[in-house]
C-alpha positions in Angstrom: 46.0 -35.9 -18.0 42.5 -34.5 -17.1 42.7 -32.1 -13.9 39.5 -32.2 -12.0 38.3 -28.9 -10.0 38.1 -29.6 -6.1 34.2 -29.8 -5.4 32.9 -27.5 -3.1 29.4 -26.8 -1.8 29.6 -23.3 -1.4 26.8 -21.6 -3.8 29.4 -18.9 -4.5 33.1 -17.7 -3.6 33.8 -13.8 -4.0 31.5 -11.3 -4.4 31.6 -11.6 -7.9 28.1 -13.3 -10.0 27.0 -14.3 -13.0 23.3 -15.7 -13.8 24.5 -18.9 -13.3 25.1 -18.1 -9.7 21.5 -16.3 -9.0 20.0 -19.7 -10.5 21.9 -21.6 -8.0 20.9 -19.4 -5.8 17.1 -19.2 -6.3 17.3 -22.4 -6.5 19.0 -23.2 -3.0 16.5 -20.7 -1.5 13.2 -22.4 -3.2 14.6 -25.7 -1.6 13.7 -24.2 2.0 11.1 -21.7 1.6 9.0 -24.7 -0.4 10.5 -27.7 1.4 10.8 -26.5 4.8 9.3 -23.2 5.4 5.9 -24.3 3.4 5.8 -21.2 1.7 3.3 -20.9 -1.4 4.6 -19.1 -4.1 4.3 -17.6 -7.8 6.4 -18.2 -10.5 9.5 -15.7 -9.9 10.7 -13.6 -12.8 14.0 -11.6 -11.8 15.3 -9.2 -13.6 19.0 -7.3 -13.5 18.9 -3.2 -13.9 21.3 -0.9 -13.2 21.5 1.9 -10.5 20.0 4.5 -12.9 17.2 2.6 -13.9 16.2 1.6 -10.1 16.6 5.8 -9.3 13.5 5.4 -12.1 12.0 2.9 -11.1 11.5 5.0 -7.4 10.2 8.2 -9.6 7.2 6.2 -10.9 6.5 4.8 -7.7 8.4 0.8 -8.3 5.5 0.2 -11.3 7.1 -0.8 -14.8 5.4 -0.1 -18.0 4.1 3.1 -16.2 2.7 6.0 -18.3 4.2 9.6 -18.2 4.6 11.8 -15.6 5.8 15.0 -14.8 6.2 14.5 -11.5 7.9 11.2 -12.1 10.9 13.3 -13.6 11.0 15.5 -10.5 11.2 12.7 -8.0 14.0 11.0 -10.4 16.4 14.3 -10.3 15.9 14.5 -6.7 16.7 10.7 -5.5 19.6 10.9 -8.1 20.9 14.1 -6.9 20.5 12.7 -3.1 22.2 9.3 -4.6 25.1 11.0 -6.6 26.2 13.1 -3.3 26.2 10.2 -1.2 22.9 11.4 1.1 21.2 8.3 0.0 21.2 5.0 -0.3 19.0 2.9 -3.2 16.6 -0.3 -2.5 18.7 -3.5 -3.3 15.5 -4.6 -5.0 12.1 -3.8 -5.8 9.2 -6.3 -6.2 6.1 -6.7 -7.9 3.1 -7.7 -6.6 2.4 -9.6 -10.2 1.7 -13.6 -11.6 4.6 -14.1 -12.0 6.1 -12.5 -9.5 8.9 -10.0 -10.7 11.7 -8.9 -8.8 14.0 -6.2 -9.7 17.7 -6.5 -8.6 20.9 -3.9 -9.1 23.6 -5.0 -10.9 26.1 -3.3 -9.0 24.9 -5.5 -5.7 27.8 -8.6 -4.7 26.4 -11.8 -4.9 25.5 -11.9 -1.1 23.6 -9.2 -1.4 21.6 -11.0 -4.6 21.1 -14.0 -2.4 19.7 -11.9 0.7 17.3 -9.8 -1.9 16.1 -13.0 -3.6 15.3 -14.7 -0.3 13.5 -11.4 0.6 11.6 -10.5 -2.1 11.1 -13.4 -4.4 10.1 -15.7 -1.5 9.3 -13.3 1.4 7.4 -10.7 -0.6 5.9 -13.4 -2.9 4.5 -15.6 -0.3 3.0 -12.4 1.7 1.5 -11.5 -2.0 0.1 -14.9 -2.8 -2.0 -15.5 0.2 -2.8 -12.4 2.4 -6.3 -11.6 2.1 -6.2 -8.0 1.6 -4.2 -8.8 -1.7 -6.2 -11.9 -3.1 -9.6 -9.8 -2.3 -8.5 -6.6 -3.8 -5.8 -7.1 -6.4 -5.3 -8.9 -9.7 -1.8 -10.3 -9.9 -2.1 -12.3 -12.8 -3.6 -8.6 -15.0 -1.5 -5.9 -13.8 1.3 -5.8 -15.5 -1.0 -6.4 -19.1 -3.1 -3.4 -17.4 -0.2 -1.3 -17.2 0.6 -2.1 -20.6 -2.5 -0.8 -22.0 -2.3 2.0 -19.4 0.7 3.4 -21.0 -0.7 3.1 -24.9 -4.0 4.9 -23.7 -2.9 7.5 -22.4 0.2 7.9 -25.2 -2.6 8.2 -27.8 -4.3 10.3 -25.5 -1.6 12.8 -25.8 -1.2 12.8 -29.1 -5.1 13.2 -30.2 -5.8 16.0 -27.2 -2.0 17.3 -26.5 -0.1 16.7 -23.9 -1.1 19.9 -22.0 -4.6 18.7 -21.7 -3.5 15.0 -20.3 -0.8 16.6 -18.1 -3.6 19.0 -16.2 -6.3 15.9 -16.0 -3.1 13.5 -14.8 -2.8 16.4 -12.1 -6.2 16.3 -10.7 -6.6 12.7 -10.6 -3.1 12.2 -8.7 -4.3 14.8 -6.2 -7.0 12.5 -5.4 -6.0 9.5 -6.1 -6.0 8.7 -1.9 -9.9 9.0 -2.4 -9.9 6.6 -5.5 -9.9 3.4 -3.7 -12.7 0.8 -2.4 -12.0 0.7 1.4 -15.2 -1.5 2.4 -15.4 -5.5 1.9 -18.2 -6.6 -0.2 -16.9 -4.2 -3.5 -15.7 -6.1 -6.2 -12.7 -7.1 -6.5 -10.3 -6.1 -9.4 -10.1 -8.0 -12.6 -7.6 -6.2 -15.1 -7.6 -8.7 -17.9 -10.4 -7.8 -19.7 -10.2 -4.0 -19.1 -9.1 -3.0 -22.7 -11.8 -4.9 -24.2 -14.4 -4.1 -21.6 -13.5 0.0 -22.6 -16.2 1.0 -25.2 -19.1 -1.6 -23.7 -18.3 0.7 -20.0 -18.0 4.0 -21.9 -21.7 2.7 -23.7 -23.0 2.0 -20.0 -21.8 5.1 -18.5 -23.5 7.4 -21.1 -26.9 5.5 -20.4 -26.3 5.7 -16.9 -25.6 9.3 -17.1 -28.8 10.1 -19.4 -31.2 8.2 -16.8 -29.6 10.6 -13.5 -30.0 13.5 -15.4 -33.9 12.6 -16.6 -34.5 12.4 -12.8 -34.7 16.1 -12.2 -37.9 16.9 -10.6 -40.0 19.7 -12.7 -40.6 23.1 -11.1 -43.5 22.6 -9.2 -43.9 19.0 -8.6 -45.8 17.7 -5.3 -43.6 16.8 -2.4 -44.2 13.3 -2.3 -43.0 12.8 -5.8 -40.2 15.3 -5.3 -39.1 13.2 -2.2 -39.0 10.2 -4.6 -37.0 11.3 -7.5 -34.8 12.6 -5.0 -34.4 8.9 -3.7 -33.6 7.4 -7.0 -31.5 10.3 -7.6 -29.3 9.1 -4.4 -29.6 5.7 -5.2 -27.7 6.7 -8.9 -25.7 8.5 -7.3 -24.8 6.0 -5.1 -24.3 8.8 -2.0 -22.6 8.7 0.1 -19.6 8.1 -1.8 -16.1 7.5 -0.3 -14.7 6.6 -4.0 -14.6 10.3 -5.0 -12.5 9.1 -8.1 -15.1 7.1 -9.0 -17.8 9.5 -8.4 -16.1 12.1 -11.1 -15.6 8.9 -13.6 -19.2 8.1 -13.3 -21.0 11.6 -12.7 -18.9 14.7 -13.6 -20.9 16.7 -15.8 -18.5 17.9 -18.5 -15.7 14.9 -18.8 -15.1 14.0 -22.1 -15.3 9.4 -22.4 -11.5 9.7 -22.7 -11.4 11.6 -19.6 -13.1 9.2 -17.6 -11.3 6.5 -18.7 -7.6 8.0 -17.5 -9.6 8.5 -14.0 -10.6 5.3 -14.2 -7.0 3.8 -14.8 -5.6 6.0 -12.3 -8.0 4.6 -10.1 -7.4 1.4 -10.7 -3.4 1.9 -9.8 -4.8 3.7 -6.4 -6.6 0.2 -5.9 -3.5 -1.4 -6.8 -1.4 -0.3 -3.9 -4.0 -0.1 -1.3 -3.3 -3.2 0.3 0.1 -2.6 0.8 -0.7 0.5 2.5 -2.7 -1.6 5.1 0.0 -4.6 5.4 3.8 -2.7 4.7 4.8 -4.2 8.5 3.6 -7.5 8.1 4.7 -7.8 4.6 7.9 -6.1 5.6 8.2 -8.6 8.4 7.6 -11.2 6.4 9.7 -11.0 4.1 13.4 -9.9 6.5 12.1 -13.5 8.7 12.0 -15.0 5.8 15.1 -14.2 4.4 16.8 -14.9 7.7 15.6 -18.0 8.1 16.5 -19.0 4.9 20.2 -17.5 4.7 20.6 -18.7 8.3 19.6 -22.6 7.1 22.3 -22.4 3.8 24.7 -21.4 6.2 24.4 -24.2 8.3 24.5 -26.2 5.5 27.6 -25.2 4.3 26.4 -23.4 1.4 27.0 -19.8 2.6 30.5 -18.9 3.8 31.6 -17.0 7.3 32.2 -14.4 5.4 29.1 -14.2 3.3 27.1 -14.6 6.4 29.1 -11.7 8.2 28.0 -9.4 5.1 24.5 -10.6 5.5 24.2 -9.9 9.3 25.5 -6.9 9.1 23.0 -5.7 5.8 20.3 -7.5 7.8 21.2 -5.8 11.3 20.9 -2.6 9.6 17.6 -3.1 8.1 15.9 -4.0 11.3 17.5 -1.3 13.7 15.3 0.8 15.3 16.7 4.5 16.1 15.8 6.2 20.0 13.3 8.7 19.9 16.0 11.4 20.2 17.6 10.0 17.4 17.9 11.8 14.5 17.1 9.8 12.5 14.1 8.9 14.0 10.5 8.7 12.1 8.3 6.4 13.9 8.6 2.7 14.4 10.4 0.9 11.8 7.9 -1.7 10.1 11.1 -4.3 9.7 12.1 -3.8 12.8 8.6 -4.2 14.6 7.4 -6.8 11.4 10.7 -9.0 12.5 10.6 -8.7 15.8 7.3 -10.2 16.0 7.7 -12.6 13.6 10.4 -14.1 16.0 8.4 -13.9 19.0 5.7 -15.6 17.5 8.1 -18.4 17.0 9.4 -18.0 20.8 6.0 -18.5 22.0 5.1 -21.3 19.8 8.2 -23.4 21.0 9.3 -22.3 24.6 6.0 -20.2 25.7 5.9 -18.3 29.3 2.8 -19.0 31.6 2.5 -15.2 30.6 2.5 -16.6 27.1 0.0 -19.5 27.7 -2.3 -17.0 29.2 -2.1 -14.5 26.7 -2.2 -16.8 23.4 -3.5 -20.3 25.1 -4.9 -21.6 21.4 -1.4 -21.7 19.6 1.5 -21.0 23.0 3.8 -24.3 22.9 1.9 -25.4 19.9 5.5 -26.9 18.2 3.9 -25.3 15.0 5.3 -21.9 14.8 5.4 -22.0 10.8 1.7 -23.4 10.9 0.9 -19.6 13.2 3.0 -17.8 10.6 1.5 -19.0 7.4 -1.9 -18.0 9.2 -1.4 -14.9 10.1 0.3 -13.9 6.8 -2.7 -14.8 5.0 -5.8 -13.7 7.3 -4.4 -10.2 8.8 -3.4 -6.6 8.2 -1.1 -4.6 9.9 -4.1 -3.2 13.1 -5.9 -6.9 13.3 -2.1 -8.3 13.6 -0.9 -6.2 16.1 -4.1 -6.7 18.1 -3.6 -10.8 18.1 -0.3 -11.2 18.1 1.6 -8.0 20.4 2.7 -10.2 23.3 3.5 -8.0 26.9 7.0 -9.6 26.6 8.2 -7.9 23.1 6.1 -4.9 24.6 8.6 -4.6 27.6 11.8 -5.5 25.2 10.6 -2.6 22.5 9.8 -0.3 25.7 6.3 0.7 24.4 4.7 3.0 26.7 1.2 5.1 26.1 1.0 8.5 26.3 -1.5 10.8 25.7 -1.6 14.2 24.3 -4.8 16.5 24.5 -4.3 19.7 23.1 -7.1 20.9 26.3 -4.6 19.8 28.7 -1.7 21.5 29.6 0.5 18.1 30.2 0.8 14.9 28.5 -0.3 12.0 30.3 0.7 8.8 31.1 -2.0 6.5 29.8 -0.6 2.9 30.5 2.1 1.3 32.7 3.4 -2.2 32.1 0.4 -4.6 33.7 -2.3 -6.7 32.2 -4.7 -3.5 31.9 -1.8 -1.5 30.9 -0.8 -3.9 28.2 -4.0 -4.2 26.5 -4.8 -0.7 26.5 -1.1 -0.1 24.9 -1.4 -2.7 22.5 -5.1 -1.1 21.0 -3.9 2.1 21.1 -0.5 1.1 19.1 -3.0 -0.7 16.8 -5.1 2.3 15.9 -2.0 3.7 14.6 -1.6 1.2 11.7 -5.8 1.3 11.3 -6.3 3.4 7.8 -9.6 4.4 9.1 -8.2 6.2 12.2 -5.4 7.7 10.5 -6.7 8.8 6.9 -9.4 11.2 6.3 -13.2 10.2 6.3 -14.3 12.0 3.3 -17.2 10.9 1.2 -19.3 12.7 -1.4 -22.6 13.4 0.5 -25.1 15.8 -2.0 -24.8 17.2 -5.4 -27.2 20.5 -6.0 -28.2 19.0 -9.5 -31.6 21.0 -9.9 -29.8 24.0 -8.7 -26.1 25.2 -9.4 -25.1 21.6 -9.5 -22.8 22.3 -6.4 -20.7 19.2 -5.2 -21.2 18.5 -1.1 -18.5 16.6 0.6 -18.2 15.7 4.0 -15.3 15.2 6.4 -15.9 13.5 9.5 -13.3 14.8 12.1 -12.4 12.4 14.3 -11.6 13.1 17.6 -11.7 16.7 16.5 -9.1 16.6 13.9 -9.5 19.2 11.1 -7.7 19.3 7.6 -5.0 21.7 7.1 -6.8 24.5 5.6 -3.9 25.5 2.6 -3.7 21.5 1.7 -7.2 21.4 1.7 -8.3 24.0 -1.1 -5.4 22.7 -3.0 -6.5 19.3 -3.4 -10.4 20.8 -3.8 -9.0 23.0 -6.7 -8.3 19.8 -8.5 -11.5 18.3 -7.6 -13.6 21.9 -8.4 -11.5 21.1 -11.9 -12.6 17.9 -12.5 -16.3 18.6 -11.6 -16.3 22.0 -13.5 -18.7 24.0 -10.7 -18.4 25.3 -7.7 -17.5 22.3 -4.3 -18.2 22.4 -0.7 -16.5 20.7 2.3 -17.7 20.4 5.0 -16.0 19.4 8.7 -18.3 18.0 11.0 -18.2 16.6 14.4 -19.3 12.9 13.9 -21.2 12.7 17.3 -23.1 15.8 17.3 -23.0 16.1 13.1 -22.7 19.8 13.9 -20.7 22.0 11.2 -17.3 22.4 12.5 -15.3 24.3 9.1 -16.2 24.6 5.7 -14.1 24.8 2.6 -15.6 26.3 -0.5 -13.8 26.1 -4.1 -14.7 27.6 -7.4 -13.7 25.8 -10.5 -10.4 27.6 -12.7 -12.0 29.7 -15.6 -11.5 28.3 -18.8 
């Protein structure tokens, strides 16, 4: 007698898995976010890795295949200490921004915990990596992780040929600076990995020719002005000044690099380059992903293929990820990009299917559209985390969050009300809040602006300090120290007031001897 299993829909019973059960998941989730949702996606690549190996996997900042660190064994022993006492938590998953896609998930998670991760980050994250702008412009999924490959090998030989002294010091500097080794304008071009190894001798070739034609551009002593003012232009024009890529700069100008030097800048620019998008979208990506994976989890469970209690773990996971503490709270750091990401993910949906007159007014193109997926798709590929803000902050999730403006001029002895909950109010809330998330309001403008190459080959920077906003001074000569180390003579810094362009501070740096 053959006895026959009762059938069952549910995906999984217990919080027990196998890899059987994150197919069947994966593949439950890829039926909506494809069929439903129209979400465009890579190929997903998931892999399994223990708690240890995720505390790694934070020390070299979520990149596999990474090369050696010293710092990347500090940040390990703290998380772990942190983890092993209990003071902290780890990510349930990390992802890859990567063709395919690759998604890291702990073993020790249950199975509910696999299906809310995979919903997250191998459609959520993937979709939001796929088509926003910022990371088809300015990335190269389909070379990184062949990139970071031949990262790792470089700079292993490195060690071994020059020591691992002399790669640790360089790996300092360049990580110092590697906030000013990125491309923030449009109209650069755009990365292109796959062909970096066997590009490396025919760029090391160019540089040197490049770097024989600026030097052969000195002016001789007594040269007329006219001809002076000329060299001086094609000087510039090598230079390429001003320069906001000071990485770059040093690759393609510091006097005394060595071509193996150079090329270690170069690569840890290119990982700077890597991550700047998701510096400019972690909200939207963020709230991408959580709407996505409760829109998803939300649809199996209607179909039967979640149980109660799966769904009870989920909302309470999910609940926690998009809570957003008081400003008294201790735990308090800002706004939280899930929270704000999800919240406005789901009021874009209100407002496409049951809009206000408030609504209408406020969004009349897409309010009541029936389309709210259509908006979504859109505005995960075409903005960042200021432009998205600026479009799509509605006065109705404005009142619910209890935004308010306030300002705070260190000439005045109060703080000040700036806005109050009316159309003026709103808009003038919603730009300011947007400036927040706007990389050139909140990082610092510093390009490389002169180098004194007929003289004592000084290197000039400038900082322009917005809305009066000066470096901290000890931070400052720090990070110069590793630039004056790089460039091998003396550097200047110089604050200055963008309106007037009068000289606010200056911070001068001598190179270490030896």
């Amino acid at each position: 007698m053959n006895l026959i299993a009762p059938s069952s829909t549910l995906l999984y019973e217990g919080a027990d898995w196998d890899f059987d059960v994150l197919r069947r998941v994966h593949d439950a989730c890829e039926e909506i976010a494809l069929g439903e949702m129209g979400l465009n996606i890579y190929p997903n690549r998931i892999e399994v890795i223990s708690s240890e190996q995720m505390l790694d996997a934070y020390a070299s900042i979520g990149l596999p295949l990474y090369y050696r660190h010293w710092s990347f064994g500090k940040h390990f022993a703290q998380q772990e200490a942190l983890y092993r006492k209990g003071l902290r938590g780890l990510a349930y998953e990390i992802v890859i921004n990567s063709d395919p896609c690759l998604s890291y998930v702990m073993e020790e998670n249950t199975a509910t915990m696999q299906a809310l991760v995979i919903a997250h980050a191998a459609f959520g994250h993937n979709h939001f990596f796929k088509n926003n702008r910022q990371f088809t412009d300015w990335t190269d999924a389909k070379g990184i992780l062949d990139y970071l490959e031949f990262a790792r090998g470089y700079v292993s030989k490195c060690e071994e040929r020059y020591g691992e002294a002399a790669v640790e010091r360089l790996l300092d500097s360049a990580h110092a600076l590697m906030s000013h080794g990125v491309n923030r304008q449009q109209g650069r071009r755009a990365l292109d990995l796959r062909r970096e190894q066997e590009r490396e001798r025919e760029r090391r070739e160019h540089d040197e020719q490049i770097y024989d034609v600026l030097w052969s551009t000195l002016p001789a002593k007594g040269v007329a002005p006219a001809l002076h003012r000329e060299e001086e232009a094609k000087r510039r024009a090598l230079l390429q000044l001003p320069q906001e890529n000071i990485l770059y700069f040093l690759e393609k100008t510091a006097p005394r690099l060595e071509p193996w030097q150079r090329e270690i800048l170069r690569i840890v620019r290119r990982i700077a380059q890597y991550f700047h998008p998701q510096r400019q979208t972690k909200m939207m990506n963020e709230g991408c992903a959580t709407y996505t994976h409760h829109r998803i989890l939300n649809r199996l469970h209607e179909q039967g293929r979640i149980s109660d209690g799966a769904m009870l773990e989920i909302l309470h996971s999910h609940s926690s990820v998009v809570m957003q503490p008081e400003f008294d709270d201790p735990r308090y750091s800002g706004m939280n990009p899930y929270a704000l990401g999800f919240a406005m993910m789901e009021d874009i949906e209100r407002i496409a299917r049951t809009p206000s007159e408030e609504d209408r007014a406020w969004f009349p193109d897409w309010a009541g559209c029936g389309d709210h997926m259509g908006v979504l798709r859109e505005a995960w590929a075409e903005y960042r985390d200021e432009s998205f803000i600026l479009q799509f902050l509605s006065p109705t999730l404005m009142r619910k969050l209890r935004l308010f403006h306030v300002s705070d001029d260190a000439e005045q002895p109060a703080l000040h009300v700036e806005a109050i909950h009316d159309e003026v109010g709103f808009r003038k809330l919603r730009s300011a809040f947007a400036r927040q998330y706007d990389p050139s309001w909140t990082d610092a403008d510093i390009q490389v602006v002169d180098v004194d190459l007929g003289g004592d080959r000084r290197l000039i920077l400038e900082h322009r300090a917005t809305a009066g906003r000066l470096l901290e001074e000890g931070e400052a000569r720090q990070v110069l120290r590793h630039l004056a180390a790089l460039w091998t003579y003396d550097v200047l810094l110089q604050e200055v007031d963008p309106a007037s362009g009068a000289v606010l501070k200056q911070h001068a740096v001598s190179p270490p001897r030896g």
